[in-house]
N, C-alpha and C positions, 0 to 999 in steps of 0.2 A: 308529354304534355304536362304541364302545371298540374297540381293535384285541386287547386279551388277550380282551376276551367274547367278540369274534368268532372268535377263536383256541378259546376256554373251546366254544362251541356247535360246532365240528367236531370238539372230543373228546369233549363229553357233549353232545351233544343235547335242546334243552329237548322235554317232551312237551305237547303239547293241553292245554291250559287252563294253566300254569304262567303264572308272571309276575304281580308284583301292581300296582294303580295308585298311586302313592305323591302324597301334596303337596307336593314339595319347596318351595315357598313358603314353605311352612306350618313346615316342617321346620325351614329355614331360621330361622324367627320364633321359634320354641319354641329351640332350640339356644343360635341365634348365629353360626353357620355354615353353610355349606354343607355337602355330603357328598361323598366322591371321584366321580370321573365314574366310574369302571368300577363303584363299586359301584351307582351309579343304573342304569346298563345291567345289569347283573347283577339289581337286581331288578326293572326292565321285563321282562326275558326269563324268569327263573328264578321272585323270588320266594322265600318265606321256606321252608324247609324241608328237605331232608339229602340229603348226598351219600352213597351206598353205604353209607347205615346208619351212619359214622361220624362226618361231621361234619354237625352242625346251624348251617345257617343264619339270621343276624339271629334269638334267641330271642326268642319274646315277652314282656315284662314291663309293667307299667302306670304310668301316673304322670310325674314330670316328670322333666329331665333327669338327676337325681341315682338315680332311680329308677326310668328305664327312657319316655323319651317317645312317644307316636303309640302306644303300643301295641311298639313292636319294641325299643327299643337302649336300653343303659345303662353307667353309669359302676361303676366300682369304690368301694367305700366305702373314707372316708379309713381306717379303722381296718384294712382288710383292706391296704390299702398300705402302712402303715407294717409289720403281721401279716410280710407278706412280704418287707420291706425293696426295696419298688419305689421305682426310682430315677427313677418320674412325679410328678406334683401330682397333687389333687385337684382334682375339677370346683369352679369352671368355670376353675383359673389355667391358662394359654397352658402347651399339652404334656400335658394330663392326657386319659385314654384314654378310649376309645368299643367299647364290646363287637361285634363283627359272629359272633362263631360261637365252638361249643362242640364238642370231640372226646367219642367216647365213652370216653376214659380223662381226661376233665375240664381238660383244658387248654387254654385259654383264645384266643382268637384279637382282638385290639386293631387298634387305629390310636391312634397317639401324635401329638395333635394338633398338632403344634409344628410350627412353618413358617404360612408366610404364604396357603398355597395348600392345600386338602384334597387334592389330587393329587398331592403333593409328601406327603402324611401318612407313616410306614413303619410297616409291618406288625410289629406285636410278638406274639408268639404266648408266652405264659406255660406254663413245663411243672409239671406240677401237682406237687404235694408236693415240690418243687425250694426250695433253701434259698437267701434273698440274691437281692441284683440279676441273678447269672449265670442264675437262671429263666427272666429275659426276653429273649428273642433277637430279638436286629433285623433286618428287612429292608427294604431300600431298595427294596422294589418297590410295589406297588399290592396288592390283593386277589386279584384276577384272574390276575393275574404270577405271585402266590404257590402260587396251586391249581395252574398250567400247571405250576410245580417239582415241585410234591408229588405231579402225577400223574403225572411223566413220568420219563425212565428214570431218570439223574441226580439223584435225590432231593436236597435240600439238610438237615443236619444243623438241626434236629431230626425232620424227615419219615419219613429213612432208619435213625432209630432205634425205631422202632413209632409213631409218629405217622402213620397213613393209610399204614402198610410196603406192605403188602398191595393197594393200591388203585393200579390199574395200569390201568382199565376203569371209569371214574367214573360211575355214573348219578344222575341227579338229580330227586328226587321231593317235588312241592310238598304243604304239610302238608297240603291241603284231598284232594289227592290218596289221601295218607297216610290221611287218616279215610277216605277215599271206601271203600278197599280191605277197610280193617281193619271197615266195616261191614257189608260183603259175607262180612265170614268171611275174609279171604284175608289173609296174610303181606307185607305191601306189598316186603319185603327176603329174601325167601325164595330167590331166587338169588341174591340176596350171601353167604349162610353155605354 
């Protein structure tokens, strides 16, 4: 296992049943690439679905790379990139983004394919309604690395400005879960408010 998931599963604990089985073969074929190692562990362990009601994991979307493939990840349309004066390509040229999660104030969570290695990707997180290339903040780290900042004391800017502020005690609840709960009548996130 990744050494940030395994880090990521002694501050949030995956529950019973999380974790989904993915094809990365298959992945792979459809794409073109690979996908980072931590986020494969991440969703062997975890799996599609939201951290403390704020941020959602891998959304699901349909269709092919431009439009969301396997059912889980997609790219930004060229029109929304130029919209926002993002300083990536469009799928498929070398550096254009791959969506892995959504905040509940809509800002965006990427990997900027460029580099030769998906483990080498860096984490671009877009702040929403933010004007120009300064939206996109880079980080040199993995997925994994990234959540360990955002939930840990030392927040890194943009975290520490209401992005997951509040989220100091990450629990992680898989969507199947999520329906299980909410068919029962129950509030799946009722002690995160």
């Amino acid at each position: 296992m990744h050494k940030d998931v395994r880090s990521l599963t002694a501050r949030m604990p995956p529950h019973d049943g999380a974790g989904d089985r993915i094809q990365w073969d298959q992945v792979r074929q459809v794409w073109g690439t690979g996908f980072p190692s931590d986020f494969m562990d991440f969703m062997s362990v975890y799996g599609t679905g939201a951290i403390s009601d704020v941020l959602e994991i891998s959304r699901q979307n349909d269709g092919v790379p431009d439009e969301g493939p396997l059912d889980a990840w997609f790219t930004p349309m060229e029109e929304w990139l130029e919209e926002t004066s993002a300083p990536y390509p469009a799928w498929p040229d070398k550096g254009f983004l791959i969506s892995w999660g959504l905040d509940e104030n809509q800002n965006s969570y990427y990997w900027s394919t460029r580099g030769d290695h998906p483990d080498r990707w860096p984490v671009v997180v877009w702040e929403f309604n933010s004007e120009g290339p300064a939206g996109f903040i880079e980080f040199d780290d993995g997925m994994a690395a990234v959540l360990l900042k955002a939930f840990g004391p030392n927040k890194p800017y943009p975290f520490n400005e209401g992005f997951m502020a509040d989220v100091t005690r990450p629990r992680f609840l898989h969507r199947r879960e999520q329906a299980r709960l909410r068919e029962l009548g129950l509030d799946p996130w009722l002690n995160e408010r």
